[in-house]
MIDOSE-1310 file (N, C-alpha, C; in nm, 2 decimals, decimal comma, always signed):
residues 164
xxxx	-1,36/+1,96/-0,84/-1,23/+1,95/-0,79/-1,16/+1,82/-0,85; -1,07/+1,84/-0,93/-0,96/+1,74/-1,00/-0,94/+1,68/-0,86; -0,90/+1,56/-0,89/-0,85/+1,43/-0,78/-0,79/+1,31/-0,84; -0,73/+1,21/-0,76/-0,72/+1,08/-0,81/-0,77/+0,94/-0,73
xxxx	-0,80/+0,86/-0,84/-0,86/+0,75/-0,80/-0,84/+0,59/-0,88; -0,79/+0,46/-0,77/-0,76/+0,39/-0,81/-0,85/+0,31/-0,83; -0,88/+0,20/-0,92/-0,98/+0,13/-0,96/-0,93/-0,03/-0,98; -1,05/-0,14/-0,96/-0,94/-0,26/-0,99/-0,89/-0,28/-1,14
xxxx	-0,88/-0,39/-1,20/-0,85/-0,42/-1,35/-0,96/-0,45/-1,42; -1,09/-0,48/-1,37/-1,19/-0,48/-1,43/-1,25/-0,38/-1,43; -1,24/-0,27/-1,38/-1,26/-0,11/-1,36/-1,43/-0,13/-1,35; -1,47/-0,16/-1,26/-1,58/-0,16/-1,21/-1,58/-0,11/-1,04
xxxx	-1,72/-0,02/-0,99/-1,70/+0,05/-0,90/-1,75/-0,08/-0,78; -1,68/-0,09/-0,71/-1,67/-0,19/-0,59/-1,81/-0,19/-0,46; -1,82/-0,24/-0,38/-1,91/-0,24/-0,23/-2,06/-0,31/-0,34; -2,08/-0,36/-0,45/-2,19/-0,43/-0,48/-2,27/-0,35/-0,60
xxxx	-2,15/-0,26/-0,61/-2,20/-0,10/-0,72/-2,22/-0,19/-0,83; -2,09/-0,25/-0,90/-2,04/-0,29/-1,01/-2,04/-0,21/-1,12; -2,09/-0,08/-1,14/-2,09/-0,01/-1,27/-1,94/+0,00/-1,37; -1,97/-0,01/-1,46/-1,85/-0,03/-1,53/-1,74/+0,17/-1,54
xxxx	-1,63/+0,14/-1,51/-1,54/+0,32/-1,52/-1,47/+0,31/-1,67; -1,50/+0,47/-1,70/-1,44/+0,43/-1,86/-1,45/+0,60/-1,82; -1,33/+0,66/-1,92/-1,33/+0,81/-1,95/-1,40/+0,85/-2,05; -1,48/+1,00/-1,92/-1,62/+1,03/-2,01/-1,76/+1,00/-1,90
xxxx	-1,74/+0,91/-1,80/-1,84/+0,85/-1,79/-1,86/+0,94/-1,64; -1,95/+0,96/-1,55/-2,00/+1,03/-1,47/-2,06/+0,96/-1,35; -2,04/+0,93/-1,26/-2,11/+0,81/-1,16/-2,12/+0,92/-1,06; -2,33/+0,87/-1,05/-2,36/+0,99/-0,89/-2,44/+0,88/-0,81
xxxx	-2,40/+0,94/-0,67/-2,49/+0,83/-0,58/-2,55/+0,93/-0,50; -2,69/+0,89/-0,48/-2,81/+0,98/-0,39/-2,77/+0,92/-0,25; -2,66/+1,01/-0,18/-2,67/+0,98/-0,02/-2,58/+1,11/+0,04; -2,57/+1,12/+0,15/-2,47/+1,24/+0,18/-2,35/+1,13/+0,25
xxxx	-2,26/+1,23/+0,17/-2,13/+1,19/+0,15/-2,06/+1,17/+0,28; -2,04/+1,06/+0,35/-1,99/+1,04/+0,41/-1,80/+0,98/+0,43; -1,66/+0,98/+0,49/-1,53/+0,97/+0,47/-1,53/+0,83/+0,49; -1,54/+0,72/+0,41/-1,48/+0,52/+0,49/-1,63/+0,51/+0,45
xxxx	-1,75/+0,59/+0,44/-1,85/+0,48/+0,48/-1,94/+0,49/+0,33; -1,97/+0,58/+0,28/-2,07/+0,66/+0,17/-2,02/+0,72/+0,09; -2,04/+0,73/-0,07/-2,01/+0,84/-0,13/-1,88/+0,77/-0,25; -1,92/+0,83/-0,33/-1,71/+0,83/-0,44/-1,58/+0,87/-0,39
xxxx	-1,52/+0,82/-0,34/-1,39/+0,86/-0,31/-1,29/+0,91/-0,39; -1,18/+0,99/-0,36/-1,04/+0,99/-0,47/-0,98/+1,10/-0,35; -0,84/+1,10/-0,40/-0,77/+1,20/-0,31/-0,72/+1,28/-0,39; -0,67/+1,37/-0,30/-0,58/+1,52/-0,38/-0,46/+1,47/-0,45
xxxx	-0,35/+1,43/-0,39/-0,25/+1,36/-0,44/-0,26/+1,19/-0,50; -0,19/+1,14/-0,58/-0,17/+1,02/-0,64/-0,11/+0,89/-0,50; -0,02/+0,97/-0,41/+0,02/+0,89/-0,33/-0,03/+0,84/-0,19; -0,21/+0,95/-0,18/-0,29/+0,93/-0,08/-0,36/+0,85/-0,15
xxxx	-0,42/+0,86/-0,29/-0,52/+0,75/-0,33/-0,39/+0,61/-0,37; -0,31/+0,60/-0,35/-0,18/+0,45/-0,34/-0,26/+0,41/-0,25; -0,31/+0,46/-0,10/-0,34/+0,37/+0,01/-0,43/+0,35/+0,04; -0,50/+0,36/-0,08/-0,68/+0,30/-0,05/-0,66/+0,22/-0,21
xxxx	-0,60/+0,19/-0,25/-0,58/+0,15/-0,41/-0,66/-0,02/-0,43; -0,75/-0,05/-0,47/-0,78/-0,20/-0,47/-0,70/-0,22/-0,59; -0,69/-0,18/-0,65/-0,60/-0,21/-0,78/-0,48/-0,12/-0,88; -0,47/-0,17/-0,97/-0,35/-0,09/-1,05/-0,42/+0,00/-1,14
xxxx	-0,51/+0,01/-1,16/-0,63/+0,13/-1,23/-0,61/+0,27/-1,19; -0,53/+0,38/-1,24/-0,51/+0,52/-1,22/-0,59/+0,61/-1,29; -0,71/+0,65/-1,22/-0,78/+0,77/-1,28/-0,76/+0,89/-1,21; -0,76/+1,00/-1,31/-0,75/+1,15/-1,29/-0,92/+1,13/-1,30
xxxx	-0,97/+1,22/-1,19/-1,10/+1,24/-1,16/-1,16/+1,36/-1,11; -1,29/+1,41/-1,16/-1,32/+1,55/-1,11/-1,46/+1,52/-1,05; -1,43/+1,55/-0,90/-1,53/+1,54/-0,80/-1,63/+1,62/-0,80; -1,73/+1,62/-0,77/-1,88/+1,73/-0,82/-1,96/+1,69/-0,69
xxxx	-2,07/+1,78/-0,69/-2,20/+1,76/-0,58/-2,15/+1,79/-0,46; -2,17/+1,74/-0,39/-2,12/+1,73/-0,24/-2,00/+1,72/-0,21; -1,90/+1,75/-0,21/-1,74/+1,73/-0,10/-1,73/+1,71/-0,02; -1,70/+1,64/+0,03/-1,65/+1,64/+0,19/-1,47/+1,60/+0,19
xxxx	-1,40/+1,67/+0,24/-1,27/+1,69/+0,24/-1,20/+1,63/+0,37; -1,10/+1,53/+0,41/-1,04/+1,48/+0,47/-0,88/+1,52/+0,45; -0,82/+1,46/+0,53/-0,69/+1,46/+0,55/-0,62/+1,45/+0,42; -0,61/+1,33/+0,37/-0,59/+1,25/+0,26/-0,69/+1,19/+0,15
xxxx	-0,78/+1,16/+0,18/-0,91/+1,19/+0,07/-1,03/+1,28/+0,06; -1,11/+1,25/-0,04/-1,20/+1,33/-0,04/-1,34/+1,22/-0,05; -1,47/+1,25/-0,05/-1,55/+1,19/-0,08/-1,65/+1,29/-0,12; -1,76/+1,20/-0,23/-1,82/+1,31/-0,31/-1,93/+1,25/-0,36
xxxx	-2,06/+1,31/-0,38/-2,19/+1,22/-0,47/-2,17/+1,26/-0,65; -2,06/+1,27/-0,67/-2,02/+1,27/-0,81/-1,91/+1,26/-0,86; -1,87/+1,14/-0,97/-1,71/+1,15/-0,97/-1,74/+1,13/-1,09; -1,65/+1,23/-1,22/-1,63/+1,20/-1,31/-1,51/+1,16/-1,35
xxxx	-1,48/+1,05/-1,42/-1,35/+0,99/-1,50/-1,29/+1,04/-1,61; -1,13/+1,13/-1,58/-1,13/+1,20/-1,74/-1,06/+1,10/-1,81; -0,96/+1,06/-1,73/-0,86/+0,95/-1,82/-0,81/+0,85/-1,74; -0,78/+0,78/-1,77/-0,72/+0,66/-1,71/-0,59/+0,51/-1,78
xxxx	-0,53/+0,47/-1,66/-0,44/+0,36/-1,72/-0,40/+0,26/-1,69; -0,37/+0,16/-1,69/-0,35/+0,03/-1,59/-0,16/+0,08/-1,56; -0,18/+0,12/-1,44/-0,07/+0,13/-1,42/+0,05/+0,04/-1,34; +0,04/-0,07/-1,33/+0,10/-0,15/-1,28/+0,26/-0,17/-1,32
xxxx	+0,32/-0,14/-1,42/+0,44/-0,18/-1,45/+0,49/-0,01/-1,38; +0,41/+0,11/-1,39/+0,43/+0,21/-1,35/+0,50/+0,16/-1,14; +0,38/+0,10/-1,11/+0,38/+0,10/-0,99/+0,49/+0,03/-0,91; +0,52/-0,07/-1,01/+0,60/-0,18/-1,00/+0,72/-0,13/-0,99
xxxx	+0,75/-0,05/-1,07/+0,92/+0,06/-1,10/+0,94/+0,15/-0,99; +0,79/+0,18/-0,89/+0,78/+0,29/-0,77/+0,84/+0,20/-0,70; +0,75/+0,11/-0,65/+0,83/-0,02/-0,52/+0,97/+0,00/-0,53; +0,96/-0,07/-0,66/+1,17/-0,11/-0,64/+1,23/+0,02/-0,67
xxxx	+1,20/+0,16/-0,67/+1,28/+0,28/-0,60/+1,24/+0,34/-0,54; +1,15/+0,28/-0,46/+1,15/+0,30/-0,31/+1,20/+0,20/-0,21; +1,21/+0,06/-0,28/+1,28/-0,01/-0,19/+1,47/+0,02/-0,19; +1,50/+0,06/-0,34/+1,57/+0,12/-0,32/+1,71/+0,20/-0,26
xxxx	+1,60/+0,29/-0,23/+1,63/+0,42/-0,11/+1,65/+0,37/+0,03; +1,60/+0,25/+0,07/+1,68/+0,20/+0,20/+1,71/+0,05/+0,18; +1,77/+0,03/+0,07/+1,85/-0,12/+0,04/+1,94/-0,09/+0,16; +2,04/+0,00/+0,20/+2,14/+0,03/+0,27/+2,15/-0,02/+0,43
xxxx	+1,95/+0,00/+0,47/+1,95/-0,03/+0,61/+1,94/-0,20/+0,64; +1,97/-0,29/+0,55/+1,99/-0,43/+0,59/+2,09/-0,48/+0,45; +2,13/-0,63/+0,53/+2,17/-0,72/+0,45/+2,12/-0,78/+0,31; +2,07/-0,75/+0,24/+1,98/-0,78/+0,12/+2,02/-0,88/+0,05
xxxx	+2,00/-1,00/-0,02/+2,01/-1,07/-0,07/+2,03/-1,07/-0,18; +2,15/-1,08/-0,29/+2,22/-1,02/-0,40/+2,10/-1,06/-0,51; +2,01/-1,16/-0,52/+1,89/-1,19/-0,58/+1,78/-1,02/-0,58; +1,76/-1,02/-0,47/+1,69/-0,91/-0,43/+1,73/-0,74/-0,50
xxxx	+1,86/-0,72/-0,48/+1,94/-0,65/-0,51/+1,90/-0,61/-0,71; +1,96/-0,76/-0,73/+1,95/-0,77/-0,89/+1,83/-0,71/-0,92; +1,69/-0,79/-0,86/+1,57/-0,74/-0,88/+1,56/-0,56/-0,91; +1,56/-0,50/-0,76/+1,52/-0,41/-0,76/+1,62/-0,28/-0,84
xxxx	+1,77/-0,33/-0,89/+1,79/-0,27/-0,99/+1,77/-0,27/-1,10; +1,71/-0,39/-1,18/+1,73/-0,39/-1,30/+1,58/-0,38/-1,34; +1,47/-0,47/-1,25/+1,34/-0,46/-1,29/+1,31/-0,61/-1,36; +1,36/-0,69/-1,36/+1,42/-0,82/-1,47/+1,26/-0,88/-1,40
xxxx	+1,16/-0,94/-1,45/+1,04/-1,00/-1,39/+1,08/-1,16/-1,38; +1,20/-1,20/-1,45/+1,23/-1,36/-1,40/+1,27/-1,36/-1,24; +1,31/-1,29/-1,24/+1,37/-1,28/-1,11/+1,22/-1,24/-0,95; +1,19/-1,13/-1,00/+1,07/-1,11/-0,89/+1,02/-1,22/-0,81
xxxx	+0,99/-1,34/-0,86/+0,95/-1,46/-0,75/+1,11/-1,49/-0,65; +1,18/-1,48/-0,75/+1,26/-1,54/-0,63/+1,34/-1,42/-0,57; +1,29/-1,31/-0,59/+1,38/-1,17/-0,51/+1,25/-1,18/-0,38; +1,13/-1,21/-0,43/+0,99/-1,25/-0,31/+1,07/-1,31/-0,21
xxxx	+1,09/-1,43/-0,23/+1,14/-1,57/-0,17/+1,25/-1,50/-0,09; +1,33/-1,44/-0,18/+1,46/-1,43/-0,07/+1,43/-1,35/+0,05; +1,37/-1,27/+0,02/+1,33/-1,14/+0,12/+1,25/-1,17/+0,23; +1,19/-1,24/+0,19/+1,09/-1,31/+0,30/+1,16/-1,39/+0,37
xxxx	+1,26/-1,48/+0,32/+1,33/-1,58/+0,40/+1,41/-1,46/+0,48; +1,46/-1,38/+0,45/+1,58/-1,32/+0,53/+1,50/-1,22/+0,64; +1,36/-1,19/+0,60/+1,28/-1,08/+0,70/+1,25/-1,23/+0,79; +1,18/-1,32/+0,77/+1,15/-1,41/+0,91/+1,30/-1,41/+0,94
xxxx	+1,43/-1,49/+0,95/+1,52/-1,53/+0,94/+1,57/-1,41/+1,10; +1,52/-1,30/+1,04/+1,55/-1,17/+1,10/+1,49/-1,10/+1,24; +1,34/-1,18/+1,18/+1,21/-1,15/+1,26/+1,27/-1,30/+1,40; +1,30/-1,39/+1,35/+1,35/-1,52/+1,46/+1,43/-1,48/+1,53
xxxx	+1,56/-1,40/+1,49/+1,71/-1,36/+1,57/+1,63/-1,27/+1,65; +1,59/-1,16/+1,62/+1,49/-1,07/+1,71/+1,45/-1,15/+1,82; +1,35/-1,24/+1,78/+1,26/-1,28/+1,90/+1,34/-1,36/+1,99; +1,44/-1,39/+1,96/+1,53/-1,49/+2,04/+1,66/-1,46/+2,12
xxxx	+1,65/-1,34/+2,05/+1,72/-1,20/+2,08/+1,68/-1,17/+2,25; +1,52/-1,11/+2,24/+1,44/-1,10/+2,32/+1,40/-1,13/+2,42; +1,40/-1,23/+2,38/+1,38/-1,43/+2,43/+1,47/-1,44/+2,56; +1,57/-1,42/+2,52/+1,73/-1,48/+2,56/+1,75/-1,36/+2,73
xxxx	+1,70/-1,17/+2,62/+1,74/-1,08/+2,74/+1,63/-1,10/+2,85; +1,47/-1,13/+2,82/+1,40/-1,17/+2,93/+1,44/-1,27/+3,00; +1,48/-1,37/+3,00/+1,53/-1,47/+3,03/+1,62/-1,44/+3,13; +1,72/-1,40/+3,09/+1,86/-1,29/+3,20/+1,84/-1,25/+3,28
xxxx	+1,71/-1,15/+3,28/+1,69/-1,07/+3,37/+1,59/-1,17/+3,46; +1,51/-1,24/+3,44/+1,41/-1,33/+3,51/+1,55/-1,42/+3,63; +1,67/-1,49/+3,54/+1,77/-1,57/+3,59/+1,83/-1,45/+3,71; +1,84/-1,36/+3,70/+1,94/-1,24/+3,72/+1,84/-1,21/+3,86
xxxx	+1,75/-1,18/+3,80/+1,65/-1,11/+3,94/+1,62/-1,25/+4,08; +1,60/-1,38/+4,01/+1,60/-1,49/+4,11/+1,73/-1,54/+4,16; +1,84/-1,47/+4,12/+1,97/-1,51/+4,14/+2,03/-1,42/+4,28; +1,93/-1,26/+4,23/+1,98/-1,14/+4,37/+1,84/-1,18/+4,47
xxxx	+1,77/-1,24/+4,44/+1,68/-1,29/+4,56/+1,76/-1,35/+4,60; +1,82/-1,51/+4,57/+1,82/-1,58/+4,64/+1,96/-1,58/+4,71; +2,09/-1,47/+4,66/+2,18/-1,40/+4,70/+2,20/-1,44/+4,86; +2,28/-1,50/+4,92/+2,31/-1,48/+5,08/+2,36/-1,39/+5,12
């Protein structure tokens, strides 16, 4: 069963494995395959194996031996590697049009903006910076927000108690 599977930059298989991944190569483990705990992993789509990704490493992979099939991945006592790429500047281009697609639901910081349209990497540290300052900034008004209505109603409820 074709699948995909992300790998770190040193493309070695992780949990204390360390075997080296290269296309061509074949990795089997003697255990029954269990989903999170035992076994080779990869998923059907590219964007279920995004959320188990330790790294920017993109392998197309064909699962063998045992299957066990989940929701969003698969696990298996045999994964072969057909091809692979460091896909990070790939990945990099997904974020910023997916961030994108809801620039519209906040105030964005014209740094931020610049970033995520043009892709410019001088900019990325400080389109980081801005965004963060404006998400706390955001995340503070919220809480204070909050803050302010519990408060009202605590003042409000001791105010109709104490009402004559």
């Amino acid at each position: 069963m074709k699948a995909w599977y992300f790998s770190t930059e040193d493309r070695k298989l992780q949990h204390g494995d360390g075997r080296l991944i290269r296309a061509g190569a074949t990795h089997k483990v003697d255990c029954e395959p269990v989903l999170c705990h035992a076994g080779l992993h990869a998923s059907k789509r590219p964007i279920d194996a995004l959320r188990y990704a330790p790294g920017p490493i993109i392998w197309r992979v064909e699962l063998g031996g045992t299957i066990v099939k989940g929701d969003d991945k698969l696990c298996a006592t045999e994964r072969t590697y057909l091809w692979g790429f460091d896909a990070t500047a790939m990945l990099r281009e997904f974020a910023r049009k997916c961030a994108l697609d809801v620039i519209h639901l906040w105030d964005a910081p014209e740094v931020v903006k610049t970033y995520l349209t043009t892709g410019d990497e001088s900019l990325r540290a400080a389109a980081r910076d801005a965004a963060w300052a404006a998400a706390r900034a955001a995340a503070w008004a919220a809480a204070r927000d909050a803050a302010g209505d519990a408060q009202n109603r605590r003042l409000l409820a001791m105010i109709r108690k104490a009402k004559p």
